[in-house]
LODO-363563 format. One record per residue (C-alpha): y, x negated, z; residue number from 0; residue in three letters. Coordinates in steps of 0.1 Angstrom, whole numbers, plus 2048, in hexadecimal, padded with zeros to 3 digits. Layout:
     Y     X     Z   resi   resn
     Y     X     Z    NUM    ALA
...
This chain:
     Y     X     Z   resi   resn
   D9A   801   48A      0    UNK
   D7D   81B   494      1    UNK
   D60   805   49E      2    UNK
   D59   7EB   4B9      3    UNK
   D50   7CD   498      4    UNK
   D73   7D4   48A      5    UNK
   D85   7D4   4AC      6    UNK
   D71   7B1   4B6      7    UNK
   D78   7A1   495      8    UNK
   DA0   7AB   499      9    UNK
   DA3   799   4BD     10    UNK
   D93   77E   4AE     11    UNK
   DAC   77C   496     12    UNK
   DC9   783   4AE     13    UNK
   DB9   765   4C3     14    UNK
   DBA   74E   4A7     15    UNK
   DDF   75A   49B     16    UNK
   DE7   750   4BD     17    UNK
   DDF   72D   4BF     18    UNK
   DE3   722   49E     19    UNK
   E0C   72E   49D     20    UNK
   E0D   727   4C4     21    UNK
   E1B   751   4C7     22    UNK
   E1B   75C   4EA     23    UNK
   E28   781   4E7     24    UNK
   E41   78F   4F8     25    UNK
   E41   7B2   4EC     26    UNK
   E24   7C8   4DE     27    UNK
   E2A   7E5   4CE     28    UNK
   E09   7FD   4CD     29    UNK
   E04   823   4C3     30    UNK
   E08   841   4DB     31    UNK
   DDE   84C   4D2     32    UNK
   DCE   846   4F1     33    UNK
   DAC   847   4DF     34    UNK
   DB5   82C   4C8     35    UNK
   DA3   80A   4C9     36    UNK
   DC6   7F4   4C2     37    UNK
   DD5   80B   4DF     38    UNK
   DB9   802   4F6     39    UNK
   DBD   7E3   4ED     40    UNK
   DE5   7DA   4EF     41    UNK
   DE1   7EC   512     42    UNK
   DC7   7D5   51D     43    UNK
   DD9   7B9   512     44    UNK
   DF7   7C2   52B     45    UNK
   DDF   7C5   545     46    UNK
   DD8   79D   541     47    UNK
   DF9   797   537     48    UNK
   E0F   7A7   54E     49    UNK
   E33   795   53F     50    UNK
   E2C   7A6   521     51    UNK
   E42   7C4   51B     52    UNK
   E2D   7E4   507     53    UNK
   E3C   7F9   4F4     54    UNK
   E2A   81B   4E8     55    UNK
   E39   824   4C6     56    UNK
   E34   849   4BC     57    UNK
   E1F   84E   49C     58    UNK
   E37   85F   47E     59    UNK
   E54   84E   490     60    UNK
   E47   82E   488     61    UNK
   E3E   83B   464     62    UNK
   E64   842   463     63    UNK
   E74   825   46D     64    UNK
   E59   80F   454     65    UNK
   E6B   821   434     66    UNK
   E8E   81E   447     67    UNK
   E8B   7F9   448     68    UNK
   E7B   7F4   427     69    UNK
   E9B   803   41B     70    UNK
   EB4   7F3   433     71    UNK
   EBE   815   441     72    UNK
   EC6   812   469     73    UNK
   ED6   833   469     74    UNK
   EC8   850   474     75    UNK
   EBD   866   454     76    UNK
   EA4   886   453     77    UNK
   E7F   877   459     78    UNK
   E62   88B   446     79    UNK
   E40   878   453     80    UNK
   E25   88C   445     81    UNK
   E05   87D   447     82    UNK
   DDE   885   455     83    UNK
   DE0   880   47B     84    UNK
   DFB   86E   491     85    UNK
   DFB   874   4B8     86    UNK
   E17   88A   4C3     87    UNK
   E2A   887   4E2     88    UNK
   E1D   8AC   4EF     89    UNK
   DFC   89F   4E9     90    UNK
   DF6   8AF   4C8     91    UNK
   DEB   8A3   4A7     92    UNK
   E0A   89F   494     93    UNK
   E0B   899   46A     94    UNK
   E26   8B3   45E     95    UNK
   E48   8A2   46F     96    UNK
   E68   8AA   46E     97    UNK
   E7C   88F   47F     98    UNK
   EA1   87D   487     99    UNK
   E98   85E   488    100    UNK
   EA5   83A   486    101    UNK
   E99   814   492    102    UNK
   E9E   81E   4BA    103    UNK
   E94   83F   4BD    104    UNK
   E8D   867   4AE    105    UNK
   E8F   88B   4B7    106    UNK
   E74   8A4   4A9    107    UNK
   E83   8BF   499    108    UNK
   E69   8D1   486    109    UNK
   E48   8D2   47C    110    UNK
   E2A   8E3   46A    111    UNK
   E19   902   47D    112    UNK
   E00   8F6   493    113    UNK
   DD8   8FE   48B    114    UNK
   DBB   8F7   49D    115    UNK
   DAA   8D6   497    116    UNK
   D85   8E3   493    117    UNK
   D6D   8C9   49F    118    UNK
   D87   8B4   49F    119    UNK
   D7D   897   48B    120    UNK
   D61   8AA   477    121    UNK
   D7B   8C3   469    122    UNK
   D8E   8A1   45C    123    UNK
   D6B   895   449    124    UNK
   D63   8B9   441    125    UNK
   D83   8CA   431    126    UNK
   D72   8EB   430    127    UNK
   D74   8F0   459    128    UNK
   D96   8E8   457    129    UNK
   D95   900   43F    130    UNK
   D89   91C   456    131    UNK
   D9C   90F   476    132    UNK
   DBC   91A   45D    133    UNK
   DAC   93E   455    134    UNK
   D9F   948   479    135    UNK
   DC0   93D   48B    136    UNK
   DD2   94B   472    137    UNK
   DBD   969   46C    138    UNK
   DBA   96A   44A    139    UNK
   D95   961   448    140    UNK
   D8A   985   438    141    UNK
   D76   989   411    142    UNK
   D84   95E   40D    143    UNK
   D68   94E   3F6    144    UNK
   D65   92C   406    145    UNK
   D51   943   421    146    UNK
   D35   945   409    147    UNK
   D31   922   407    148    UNK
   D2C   91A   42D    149    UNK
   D0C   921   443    150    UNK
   D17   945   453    151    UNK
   D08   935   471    152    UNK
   D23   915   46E    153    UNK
   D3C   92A   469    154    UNK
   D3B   940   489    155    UNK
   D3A   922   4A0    156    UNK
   D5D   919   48D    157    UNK
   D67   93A   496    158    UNK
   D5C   939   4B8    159    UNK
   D70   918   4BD    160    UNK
   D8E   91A   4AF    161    UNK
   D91   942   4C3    162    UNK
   D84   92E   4E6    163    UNK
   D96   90C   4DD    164    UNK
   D79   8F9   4E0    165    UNK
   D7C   8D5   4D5    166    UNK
   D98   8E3   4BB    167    UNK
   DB5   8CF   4C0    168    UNK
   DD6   8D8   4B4    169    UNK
   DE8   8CB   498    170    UNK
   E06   8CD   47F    171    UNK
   DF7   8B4   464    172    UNK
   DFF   8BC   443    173    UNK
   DE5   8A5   432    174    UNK
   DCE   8BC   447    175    UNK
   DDE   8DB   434    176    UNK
   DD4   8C9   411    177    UNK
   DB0   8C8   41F    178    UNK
   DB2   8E9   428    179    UNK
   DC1   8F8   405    180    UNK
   DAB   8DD   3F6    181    UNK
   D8A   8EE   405    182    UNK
   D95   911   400    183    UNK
   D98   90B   3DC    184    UNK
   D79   8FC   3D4    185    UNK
   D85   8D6   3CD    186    UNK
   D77   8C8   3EB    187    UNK
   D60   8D7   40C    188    UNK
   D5B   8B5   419    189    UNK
   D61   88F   413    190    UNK
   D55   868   412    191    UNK
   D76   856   411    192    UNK
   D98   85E   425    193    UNK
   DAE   878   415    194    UNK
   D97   87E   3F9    195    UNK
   D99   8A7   3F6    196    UNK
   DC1   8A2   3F0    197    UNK
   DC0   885   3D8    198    UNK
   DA6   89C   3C5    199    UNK
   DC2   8B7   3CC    200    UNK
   DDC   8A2   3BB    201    UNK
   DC7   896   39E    202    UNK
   DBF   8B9   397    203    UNK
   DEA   8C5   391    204    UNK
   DF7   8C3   36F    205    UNK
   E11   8A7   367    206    UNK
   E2E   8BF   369    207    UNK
   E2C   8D3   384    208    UNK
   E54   8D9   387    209    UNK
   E57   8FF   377    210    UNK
   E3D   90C   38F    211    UNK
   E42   924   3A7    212    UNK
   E37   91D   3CE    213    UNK
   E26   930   3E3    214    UNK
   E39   944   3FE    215    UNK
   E40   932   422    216    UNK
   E59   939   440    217    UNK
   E6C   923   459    218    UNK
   E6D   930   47A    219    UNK
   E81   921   49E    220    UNK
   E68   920   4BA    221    UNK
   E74   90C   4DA    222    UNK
   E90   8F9   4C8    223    UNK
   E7C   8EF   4AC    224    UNK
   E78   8F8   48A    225    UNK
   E57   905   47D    226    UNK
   E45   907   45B    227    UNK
   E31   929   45E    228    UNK
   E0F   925   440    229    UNK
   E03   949   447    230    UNK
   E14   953   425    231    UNK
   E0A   935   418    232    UNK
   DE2   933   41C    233    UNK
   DE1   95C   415    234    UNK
   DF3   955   3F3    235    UNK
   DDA   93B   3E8    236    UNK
   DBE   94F   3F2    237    UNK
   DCB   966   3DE    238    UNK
   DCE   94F   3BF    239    UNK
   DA9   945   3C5    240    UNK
   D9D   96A   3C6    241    UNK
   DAF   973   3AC    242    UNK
   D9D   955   395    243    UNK
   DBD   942   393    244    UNK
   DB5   91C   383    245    UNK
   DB5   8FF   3A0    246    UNK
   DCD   8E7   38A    247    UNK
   DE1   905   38D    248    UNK
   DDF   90E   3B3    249    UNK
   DE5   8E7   3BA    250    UNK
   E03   8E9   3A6    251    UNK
   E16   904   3BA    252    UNK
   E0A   8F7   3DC    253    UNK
   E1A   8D5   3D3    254    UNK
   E35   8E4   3CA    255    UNK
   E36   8FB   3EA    256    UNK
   E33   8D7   3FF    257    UNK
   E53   8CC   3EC    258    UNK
   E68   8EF   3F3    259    UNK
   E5C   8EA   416    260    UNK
   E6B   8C5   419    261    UNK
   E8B   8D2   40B    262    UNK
   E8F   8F3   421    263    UNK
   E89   8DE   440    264    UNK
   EA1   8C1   437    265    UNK
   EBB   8DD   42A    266    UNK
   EBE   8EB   44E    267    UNK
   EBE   8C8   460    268    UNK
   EDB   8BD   446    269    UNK
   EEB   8DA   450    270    UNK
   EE7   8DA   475    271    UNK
   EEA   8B3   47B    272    UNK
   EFF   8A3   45E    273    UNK
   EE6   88D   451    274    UNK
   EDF   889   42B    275    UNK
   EC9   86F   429    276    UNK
   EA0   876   42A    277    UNK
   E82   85D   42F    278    UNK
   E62   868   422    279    UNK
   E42   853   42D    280    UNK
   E21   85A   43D    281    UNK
   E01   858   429    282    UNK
   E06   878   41B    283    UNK
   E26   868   408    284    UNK
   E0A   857   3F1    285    UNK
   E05   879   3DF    286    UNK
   E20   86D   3C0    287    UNK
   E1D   88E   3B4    288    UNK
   E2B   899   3D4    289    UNK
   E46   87F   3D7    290    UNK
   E52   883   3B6    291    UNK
   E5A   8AC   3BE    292    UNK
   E67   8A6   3E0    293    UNK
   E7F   88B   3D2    294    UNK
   E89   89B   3B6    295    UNK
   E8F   8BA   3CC    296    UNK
   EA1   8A9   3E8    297    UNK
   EBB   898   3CD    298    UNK
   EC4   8B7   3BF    299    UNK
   ECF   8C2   3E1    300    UNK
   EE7   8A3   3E2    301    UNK
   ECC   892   3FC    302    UNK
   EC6   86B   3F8    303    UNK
   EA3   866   3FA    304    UNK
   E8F   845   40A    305    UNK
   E70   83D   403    306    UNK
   E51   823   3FF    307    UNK
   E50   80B   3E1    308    UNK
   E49   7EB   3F5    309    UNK
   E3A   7F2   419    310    UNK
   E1A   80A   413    311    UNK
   E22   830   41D    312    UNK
   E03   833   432    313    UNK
   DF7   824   44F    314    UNK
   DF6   802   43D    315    UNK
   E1D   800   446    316    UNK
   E1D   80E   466    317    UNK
   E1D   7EB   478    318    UNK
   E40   7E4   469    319    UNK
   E4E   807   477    320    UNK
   E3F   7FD   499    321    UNK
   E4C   7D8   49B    322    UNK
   E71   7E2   497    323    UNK
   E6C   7FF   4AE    324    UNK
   E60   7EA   4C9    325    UNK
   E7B   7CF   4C3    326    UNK
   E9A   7ED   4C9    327    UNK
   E89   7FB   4E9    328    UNK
């Protein structure tokens, strides 16, 4: 819902729901993005209604709990929400999420590194600045062949932001990390449908990607949280692309990195909390390609794995994670 005709037509609808059932709400569950039109919207409604009782429901939490009750899990398992954006609770844009989680409540306990955002919403329609806001943070920007393809001009003002933090936002997204590989290899600089440079990504891996190697990664602690570091990561695909290295084959081995990644994170949470169960969902979790490693992956380590086969994996099934949030809180 990102124009003023779509937000009009859905209180109409809302309106008409209303008096045809004869609903008078009692609880509304809404997302924690302040920016977003069906926030606005659910917190103007409390305004009118004051005996309504809102509850904010946190992004990849809500994600979570949609896959948990599709599978009539209530306990708390290992929650891997990976997705394109998601408000986090310090503010940042969260998409690579490590989480306890069950129908009440969750505790963060890892994530991807952060990156700057550049342009914030330009960078998502133009993978290539995402792209760049990896290489300058990460300073691994030097002799990378994607810099030939940009304005020089373009590219030093997406230098200049993400070094002064202008309009670069933070976030952990992992399907901004597909963008980024996904422009860096020459699949995708920028797109006209959502997620398009990774489903391109995807399309491009062989069948059987399983005997692949990865590319190398770390886990770090920083403040009582775990951390993906994807230094290693973006310098060894560079690498692969200077070297001449086929796409199919660089999309293999970063799929399979994604899947190692799932694995090592869950591995120390199973360790350190007991749990054994993991829910993966977010829209990221349509990549079947990628859900077929990480579950395959995750079983051999004696996980049980939960995910989507009824309730959509993306946003689609959000509202279901939302609902039974709002209805334990």
């Amino acid at each position: 819902m990102e124009n003023e005709e779509t937000l009009e037509q859905f209180e109409k609808t809302i309106e008409l729901y209303r008096r045809l059932f004869r609903i008078h709400p009692e609880v509304v569950a809404y997302d924690m993005h302040p920016e977003y039109l069906a926030t606005k919207y659910a917190l103007e409604l409390g305004e009118r209604e004051p005996d309504l009782k809102l509850v904010p429901v946190q992004h990849h939490h809500a994600h979570i709990v949609s896959c948990l009750v599709e599978n009539g899990a209530a306990r708390p398992v290992i929650g891997v929400a990976f997705d394109g954006t998601g408000y986090g609770t310090d503010g940042t844009i969260w998409g690579g999420e490590f989480l306890i989680a069950d129908w009440r409540g969750f505790e963060r306990l890892g994530h991807l590194e952060y990156v700057p955002l550049p342009g914030g919403a330009a960078a998502i329609k133009k993978p290539y600045r995402m792209a760049l806001g990896y290489l300058f943070s990460l300073g691994i920007a030097e002799g990378v062949p994607l810099l030939s393809r940009i304005d020089p001009t373009e590219v030093e003002l997406i230098r200049q932001q993400v070094e002064r933090k202008i309009n670069s936002p933070l976030t952990s997204s992992l399907g901004r990390l597909f963008d980024g590989v996904a422009a860096l290899a020459g699949v995708r600089d920028e797109i006209t449908y959502e997620a398009q440079a990774a489903i391109e990504m995807e399309m491009l891996a062989p069948k059987e990607v399983q005997n692949f190697g990865g590319y190398p990664f770390s886990i770090t602690a920083h403040q009582g949280m775990r951390v993906v570091k994807l230094g290693e990561l973006l310098a060894a695909v560079i690498d692969d692309i200077k070297k001449g290295v086929p796409v199919p084959l660089i999309s293999a081995r970063f799929h399979k990195t994604i899947s190692e990644m799932i694995v090592g994170m869950c591995r120390l949470f199973a360790r350190e909390r007991g749990l054994s169960q993991v829910a993966l969902s977010g829209g990221v979790f349509q990549n079947r390609l990628l859900v077929r490693l990480a579950t395959s992956a995750l079983r051999a380590e004696g996980f049980t794995v939960l995910t989507h086969s009824l309730v959509p994996a993306n946003d689609g099934g959000i509202s279901l994670g939302q609902a039974v949030v709002a209805n334990f809180s």
